[in-house]
Structure formats: structure tokens, C-alpha cells
GUBAPA-704138 format. One record per residue (C-alpha): residue number from 1; residue in three letters; x, y, z. Coordinates in Angstrom, 1 decimal. Example, Ala and Ser with C-alpha at 12.3 -4.5 7.8 and 13.67 -1.06 7.14 Angstrom:
BEGIN
[node 1, ALA, [12.3, -4.5, 7.8]]
[node 2, SER, [13.7, -1.1, 7.1]]
***
This chain:
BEGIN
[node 1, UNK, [25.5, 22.8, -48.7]]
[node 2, UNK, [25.1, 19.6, -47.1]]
[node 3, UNK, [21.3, 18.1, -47.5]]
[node 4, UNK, [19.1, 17.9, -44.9]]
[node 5, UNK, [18.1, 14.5, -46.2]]
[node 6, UNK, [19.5, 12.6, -48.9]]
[node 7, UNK, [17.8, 10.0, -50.3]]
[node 8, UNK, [20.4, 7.5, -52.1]]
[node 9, UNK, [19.4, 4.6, -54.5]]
[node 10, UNK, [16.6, 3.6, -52.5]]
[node 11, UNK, [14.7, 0.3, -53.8]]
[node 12, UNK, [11.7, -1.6, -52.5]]
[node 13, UNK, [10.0, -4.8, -53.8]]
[node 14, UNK, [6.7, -6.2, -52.9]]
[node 15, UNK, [6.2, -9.7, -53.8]]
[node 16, UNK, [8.4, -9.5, -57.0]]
[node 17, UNK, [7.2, -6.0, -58.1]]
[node 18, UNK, [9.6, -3.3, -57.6]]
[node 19, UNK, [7.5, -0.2, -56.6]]
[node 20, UNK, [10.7, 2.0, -55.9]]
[node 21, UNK, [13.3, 1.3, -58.1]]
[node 22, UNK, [16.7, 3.2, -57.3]]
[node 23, UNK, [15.6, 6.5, -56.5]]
[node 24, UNK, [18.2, 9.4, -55.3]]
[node 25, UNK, [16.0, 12.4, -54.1]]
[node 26, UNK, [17.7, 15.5, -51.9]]
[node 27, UNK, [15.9, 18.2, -49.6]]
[node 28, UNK, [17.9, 21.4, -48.4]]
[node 29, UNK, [16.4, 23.0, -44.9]]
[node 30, UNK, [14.1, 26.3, -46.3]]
[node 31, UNK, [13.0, 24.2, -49.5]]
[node 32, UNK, [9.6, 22.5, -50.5]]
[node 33, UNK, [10.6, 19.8, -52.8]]
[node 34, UNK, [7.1, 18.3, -54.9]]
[node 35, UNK, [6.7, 14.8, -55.4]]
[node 36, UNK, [4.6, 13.8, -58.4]]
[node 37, UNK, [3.6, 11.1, -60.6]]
[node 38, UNK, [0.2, 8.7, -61.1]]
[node 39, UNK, [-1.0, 6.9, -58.4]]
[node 40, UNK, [0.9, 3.6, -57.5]]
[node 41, UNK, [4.2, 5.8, -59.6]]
[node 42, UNK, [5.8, 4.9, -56.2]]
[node 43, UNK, [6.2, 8.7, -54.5]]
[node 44, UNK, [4.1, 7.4, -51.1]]
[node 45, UNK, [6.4, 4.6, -50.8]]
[node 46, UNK, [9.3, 6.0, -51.4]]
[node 47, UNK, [8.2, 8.8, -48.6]]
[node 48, UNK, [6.6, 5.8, -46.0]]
[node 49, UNK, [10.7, 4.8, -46.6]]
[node 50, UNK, [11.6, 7.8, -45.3]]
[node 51, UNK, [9.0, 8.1, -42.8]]
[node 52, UNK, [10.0, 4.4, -41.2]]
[node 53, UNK, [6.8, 2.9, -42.4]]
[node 54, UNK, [8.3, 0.4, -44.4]]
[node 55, UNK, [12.2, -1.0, -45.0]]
[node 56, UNK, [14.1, -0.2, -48.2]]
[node 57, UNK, [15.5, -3.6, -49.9]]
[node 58, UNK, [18.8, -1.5, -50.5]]
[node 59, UNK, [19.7, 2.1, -51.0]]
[node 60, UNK, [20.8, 4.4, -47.9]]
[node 61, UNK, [19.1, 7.9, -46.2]]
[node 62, UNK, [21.2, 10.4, -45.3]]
[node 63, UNK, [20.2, 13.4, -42.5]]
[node 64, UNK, [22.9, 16.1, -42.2]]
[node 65, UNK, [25.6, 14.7, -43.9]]
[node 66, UNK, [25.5, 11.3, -41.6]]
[node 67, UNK, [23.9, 8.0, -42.7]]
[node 68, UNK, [20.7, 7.3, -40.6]]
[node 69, UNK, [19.3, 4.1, -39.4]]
[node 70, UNK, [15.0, 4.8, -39.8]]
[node 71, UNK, [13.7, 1.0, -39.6]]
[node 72, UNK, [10.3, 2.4, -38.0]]
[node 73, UNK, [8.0, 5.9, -37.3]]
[node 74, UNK, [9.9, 6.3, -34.1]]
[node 75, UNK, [13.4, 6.2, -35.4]]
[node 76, UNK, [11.6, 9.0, -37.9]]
[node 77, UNK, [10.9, 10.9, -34.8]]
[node 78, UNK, [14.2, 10.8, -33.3]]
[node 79, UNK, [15.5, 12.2, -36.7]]
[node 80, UNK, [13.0, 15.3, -36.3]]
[node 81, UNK, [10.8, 13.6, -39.0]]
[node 82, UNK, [7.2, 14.2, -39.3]]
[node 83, UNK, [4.8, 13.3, -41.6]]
[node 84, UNK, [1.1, 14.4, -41.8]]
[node 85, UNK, [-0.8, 12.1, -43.8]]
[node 86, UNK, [-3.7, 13.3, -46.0]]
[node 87, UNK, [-6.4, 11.4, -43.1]]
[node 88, UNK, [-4.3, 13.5, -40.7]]
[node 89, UNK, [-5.1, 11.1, -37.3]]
[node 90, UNK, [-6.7, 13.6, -35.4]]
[node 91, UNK, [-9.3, 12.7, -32.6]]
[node 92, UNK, [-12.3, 14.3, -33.4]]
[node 93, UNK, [-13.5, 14.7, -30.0]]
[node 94, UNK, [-11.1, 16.3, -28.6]]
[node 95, UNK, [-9.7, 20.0, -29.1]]
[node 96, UNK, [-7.0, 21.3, -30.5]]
[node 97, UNK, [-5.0, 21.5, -27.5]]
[node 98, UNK, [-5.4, 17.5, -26.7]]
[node 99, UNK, [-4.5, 16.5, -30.1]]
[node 100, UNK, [-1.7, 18.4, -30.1]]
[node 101, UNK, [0.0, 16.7, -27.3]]
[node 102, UNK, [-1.9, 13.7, -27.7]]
[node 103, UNK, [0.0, 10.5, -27.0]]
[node 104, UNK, [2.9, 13.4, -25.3]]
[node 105, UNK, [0.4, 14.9, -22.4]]
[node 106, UNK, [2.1, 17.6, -20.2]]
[node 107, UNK, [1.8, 16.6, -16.5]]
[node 108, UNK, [2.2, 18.4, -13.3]]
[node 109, UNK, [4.6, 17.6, -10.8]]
[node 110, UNK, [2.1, 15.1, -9.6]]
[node 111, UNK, [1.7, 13.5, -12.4]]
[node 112, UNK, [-1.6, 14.7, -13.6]]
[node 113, UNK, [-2.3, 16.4, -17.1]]
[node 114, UNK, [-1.7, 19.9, -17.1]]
[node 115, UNK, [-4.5, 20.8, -19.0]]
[node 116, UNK, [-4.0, 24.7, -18.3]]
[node 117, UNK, [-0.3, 24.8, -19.9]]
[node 118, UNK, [-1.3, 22.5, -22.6]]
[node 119, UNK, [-3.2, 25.0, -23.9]]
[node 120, UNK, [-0.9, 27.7, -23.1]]
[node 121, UNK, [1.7, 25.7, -25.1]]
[node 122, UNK, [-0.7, 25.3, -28.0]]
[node 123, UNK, [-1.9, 29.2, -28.3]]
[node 124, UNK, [1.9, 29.7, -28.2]]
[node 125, UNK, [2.4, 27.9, -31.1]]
[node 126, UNK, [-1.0, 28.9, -33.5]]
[node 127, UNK, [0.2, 31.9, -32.7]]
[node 128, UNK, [3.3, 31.2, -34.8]]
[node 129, UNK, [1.8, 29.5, -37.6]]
[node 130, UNK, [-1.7, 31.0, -37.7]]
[node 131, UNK, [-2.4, 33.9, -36.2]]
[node 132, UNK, [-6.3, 33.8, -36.8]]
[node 133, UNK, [-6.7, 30.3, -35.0]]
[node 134, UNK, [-9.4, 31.2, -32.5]]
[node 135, UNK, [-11.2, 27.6, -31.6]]
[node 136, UNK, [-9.2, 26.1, -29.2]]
[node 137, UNK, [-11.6, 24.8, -27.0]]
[node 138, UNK, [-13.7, 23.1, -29.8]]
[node 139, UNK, [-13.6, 19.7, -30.5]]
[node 140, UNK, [-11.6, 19.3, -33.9]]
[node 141, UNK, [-14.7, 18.0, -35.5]]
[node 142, UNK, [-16.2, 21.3, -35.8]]
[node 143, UNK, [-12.9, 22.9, -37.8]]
[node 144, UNK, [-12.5, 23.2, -41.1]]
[node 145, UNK, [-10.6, 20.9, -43.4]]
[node 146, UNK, [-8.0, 24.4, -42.7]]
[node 147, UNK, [-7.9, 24.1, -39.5]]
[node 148, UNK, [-7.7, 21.0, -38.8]]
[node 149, UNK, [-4.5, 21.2, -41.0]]
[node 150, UNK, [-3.1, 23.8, -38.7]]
[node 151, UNK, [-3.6, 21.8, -35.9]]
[node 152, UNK, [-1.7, 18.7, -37.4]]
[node 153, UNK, [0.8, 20.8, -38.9]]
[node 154, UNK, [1.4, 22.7, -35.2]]
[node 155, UNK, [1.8, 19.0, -33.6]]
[node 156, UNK, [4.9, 18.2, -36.1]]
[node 157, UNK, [6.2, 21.9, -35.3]]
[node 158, UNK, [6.1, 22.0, -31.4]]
[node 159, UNK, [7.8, 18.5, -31.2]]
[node 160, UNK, [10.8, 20.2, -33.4]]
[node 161, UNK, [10.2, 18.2, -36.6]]
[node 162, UNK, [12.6, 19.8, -39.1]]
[node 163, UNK, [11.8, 17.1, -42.0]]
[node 164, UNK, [8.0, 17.4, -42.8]]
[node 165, UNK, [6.4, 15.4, -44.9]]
[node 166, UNK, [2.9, 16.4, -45.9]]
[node 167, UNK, [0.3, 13.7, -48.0]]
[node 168, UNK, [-2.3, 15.5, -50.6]]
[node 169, UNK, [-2.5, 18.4, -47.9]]
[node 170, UNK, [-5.3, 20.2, -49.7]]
[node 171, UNK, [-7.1, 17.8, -51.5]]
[node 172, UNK, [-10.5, 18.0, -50.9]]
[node 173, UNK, [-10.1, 21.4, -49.3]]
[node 174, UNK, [-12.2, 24.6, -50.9]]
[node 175, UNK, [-10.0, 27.9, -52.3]]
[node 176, UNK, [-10.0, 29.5, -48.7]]
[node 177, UNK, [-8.9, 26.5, -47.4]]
[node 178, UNK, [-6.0, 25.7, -50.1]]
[node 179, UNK, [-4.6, 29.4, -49.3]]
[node 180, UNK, [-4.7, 28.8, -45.6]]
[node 181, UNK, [-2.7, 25.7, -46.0]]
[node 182, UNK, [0.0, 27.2, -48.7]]
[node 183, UNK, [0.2, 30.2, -46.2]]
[node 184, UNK, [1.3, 27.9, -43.4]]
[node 185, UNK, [3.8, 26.0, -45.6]]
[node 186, UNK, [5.3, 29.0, -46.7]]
[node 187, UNK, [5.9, 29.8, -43.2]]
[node 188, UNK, [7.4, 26.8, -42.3]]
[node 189, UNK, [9.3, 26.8, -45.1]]
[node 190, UNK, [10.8, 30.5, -44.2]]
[node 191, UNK, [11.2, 28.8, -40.7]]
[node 192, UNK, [13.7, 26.4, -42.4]]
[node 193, UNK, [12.0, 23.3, -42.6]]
[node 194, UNK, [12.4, 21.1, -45.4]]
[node 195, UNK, [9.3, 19.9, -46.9]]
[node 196, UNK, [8.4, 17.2, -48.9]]
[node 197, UNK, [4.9, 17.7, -50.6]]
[node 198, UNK, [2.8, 15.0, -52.8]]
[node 199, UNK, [0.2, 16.7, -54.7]]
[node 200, UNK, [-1.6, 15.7, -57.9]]
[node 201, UNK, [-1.9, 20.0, -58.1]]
[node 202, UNK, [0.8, 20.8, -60.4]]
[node 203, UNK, [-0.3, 24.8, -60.1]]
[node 204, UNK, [-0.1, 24.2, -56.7]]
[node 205, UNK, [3.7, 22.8, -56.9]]
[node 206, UNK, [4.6, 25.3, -59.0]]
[node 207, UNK, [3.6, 27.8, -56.8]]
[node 208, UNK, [5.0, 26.5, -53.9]]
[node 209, UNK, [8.0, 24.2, -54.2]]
[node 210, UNK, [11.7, 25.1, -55.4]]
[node 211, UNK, [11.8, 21.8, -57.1]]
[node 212, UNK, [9.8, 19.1, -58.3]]
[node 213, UNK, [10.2, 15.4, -58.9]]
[node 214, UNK, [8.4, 13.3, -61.0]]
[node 215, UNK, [8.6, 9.4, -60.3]]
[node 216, UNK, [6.5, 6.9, -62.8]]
[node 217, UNK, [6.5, 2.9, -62.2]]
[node 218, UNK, [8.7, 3.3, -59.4]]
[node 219, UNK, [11.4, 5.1, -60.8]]
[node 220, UNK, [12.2, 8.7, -60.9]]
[node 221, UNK, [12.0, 10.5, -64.2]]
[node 222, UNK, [13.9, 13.4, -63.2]]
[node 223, UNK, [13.9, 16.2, -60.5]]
[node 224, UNK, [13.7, 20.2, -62.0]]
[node 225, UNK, [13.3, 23.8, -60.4]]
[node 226, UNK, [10.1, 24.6, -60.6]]
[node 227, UNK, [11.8, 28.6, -62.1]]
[node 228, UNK, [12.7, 26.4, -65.0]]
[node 229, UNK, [10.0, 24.4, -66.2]]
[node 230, UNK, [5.8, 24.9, -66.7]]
[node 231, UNK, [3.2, 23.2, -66.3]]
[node 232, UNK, [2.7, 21.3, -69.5]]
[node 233, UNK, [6.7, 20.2, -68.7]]
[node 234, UNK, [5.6, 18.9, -65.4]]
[node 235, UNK, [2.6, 17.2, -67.4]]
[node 236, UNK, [4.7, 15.8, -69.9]]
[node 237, UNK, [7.1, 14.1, -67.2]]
[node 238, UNK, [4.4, 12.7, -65.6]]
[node 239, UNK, [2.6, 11.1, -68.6]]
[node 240, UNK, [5.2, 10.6, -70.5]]
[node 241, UNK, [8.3, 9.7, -68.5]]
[node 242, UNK, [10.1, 12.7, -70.2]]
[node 243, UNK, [12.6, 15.4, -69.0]]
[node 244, UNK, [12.1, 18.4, -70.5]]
[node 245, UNK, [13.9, 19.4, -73.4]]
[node 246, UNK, [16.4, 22.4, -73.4]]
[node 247, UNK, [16.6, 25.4, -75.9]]
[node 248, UNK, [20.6, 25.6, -76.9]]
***
């Protein structure tokens, strides 16, 4: 099967220090793929690569099999690339229909914002991905962190992103919270998305991605399915720079 994005010997140096370090990572549509390591291991990076936030020094991407030119957010977009950051850049003031197409307003044929199929559009879409989403007309400032997830996760969906790339998506969220989000990945992964997902929750990744990588000082310690390893393996490749060993 051909990857839906294949990272190949990707590199970056700032001033001297190489913070990604010839990393090759793949992601297959219908697969959560977890990204791990300490802070400053070089995981964000390598995804703001991805993500046209920053230019690799060398290495290529790969989407569907054909090399792809991503020198900024909008050459992301045109690749179906989203990425929901863990601050999430929602306007607080407005609902969850406005932030949705925030920056992409549905107009009339006059040319004025069609407010009433705006919201049509966006019930259409909770409705997909969350089912219990019932404050549409409230400003996003009154959600929940679980909410306001939905809502950033339904903008990447109804603009066709079919590489998503979600930041920390539950840190700082409660239990009901965490299982909201989860719930929503795991329909976007049965959707066919491929999803990359940093997390410092190794029970999280275990739960919900098909494979993990683990990256430390920039380079990437190894990539395993998350049916073959536990969580003190995952621990280990994180502190210690280790693959697993295997029984013979």
C-alpha cells in the first residue's frame, strides 16, 4: 500500500543545532501513528515540517506516492493537511458556526455571509463527528476544553483534510473530556484519515494509535506497533533511546 505521507530523511538545523536529524516516518489513510519523545526530542518540528511551518534543510515528503512541494501552511492546505494545535486558534467570541468557517465565510449570491447555511453546514458536520454537540449558538468560550476540540477538529474535516495532525489534544482535559476526544479520533480514523498524534500519554497511544514513534535529540529511535510493545517499552524508548528487545 502506498503511504499517504512519507516522510523521507528529513533534517532541520537551527543555528548549528540539528533539531531533526534524518528522520523517515510513514502514515497509511485509517491509521493513528503516535509521536513521542521529551520535550525539544524534535517530534513538533518535525510535524511544523510537515505542516509548512518551517523548511526542511534536506530530506523529501511524499503524499500518495508523488513528491510534494509544502514550503508554507497553505501549500499544507492544498495537500488536504490540517493541523490542530494544542492552543487550537479559536475565536472565543464567536460560535461554533463562525469559527468553523472563519477566514472561509459562505456568502450569498450577493455577496453577503450566509449566516443561515453556515450553520446548516456546521450541524451537518457535528452531526458526523459528535452527535451530542448541542451549543451551536454559544460563543466557544463557554464550551468545554471537549467541545471546543470538536469544533476545531470539524473545521479540518469539512474543508476535506485527509492528513490531520493533532498537538497534546487532551492535555489539560478532565476524563470525560479525554474520552470525548479519543471518541472523535477514532471516528476519523474509521473515516480514513491518517492521523498524526503527539502526546506525552503513553496509555493514551497505546490505546489509540496502530504505531508509535519515539524521536530523542532530534533523531528517531525507532517506530513499533503499538500490538507489539507495552508501556514500560515505549518508556524505555523514550528515556533511553532503546528499541525494544525481541524474545527469539
Amino acid at each position: 500500500m502506498t503511504p499517504l505521507v512519507d516522510l523521507r530523511n528529513i533534517s532541520i538545523s537551527f543555528g548549528g543545532v540539528r533539531a531533526v536529524d534524518d528522520v523517515s516516518l510513514t502514515l497509511n489513510a485509517g491509521e493513528v501513528v503516535g509521536l513521542l519523545g521529551h520535550n525539544g526530542a524534535g517530534k513538533s518540528t518535525l510535524i511544523k515540517i510537515l505542516s509548512g511551518a518551517y523548511r526542511a534543510s534536506s530530506g523529501e515528503i511524499w503524499i500518495d506516492g508523488a513528491r510534494a512541494d509544502i514550503q508554507s501552511p497553505r501549500d499544507a492546505r492544498r495537500y488536504n493537511i490540517e493541523t490542530i494545535y494544542q492552543t487550537l486558534a479559536l475565536a472565543d467570541n464567536l460560535d461554533a458556526a463562525s469559527n468553523l468557517f472563519l477566514g472561509r465565510e459562505l456568502t450569498t449570491a450577493l455577496g453577503f455571509v450566509d449566516d443561515a447555511r453556515m450553520e446548516a453546514e456546521t450541524r451537518k458536520i457535528m452531526a458526523r463527528l459528535n452527535p451530542n454537540f448541542r451549543k451551536l449558538n454559544e460563543p466557544v468560550s463557554a464550551l468545554s476544553g471537549g467541545q471546543r476540540q470538536s469544533v476545531a477538529i470539524a473545521r479540518a474535516v469539512y474543508f476535506n483534510a485527509r492528513i490531520l495532525i493533532m498537538d497534546e489534544p487532551t492535555a489539560a482535559l478532565g476524563v470525560h473530556e479525554t474520552q470525548m476526544v479519543a471518541e472523535l479520533i477514532l471516528e476519523l480514523k474509521k473515516q480514513g484519515l491518517g492521523i498524526f498524534l503527539i502526546s506525552h500519554d503513553t496509555r493514551e497511544m497505546l490505546e489509540l494509535c496502530d504505531r508509535v514513534s519515539v524521536m530523542k535529540n532530534g533523531r528517531l529511535v525507532g517506530t513499533e506497533r503499538t500490538a507489539d510493545v507495552t508501556e514500560d517499552d515505549i518508556l524505555s524508548m523514550i528515556i533511553m533511546g532503546k528499541r525494544p528487545e525481541r524474545a527469539i
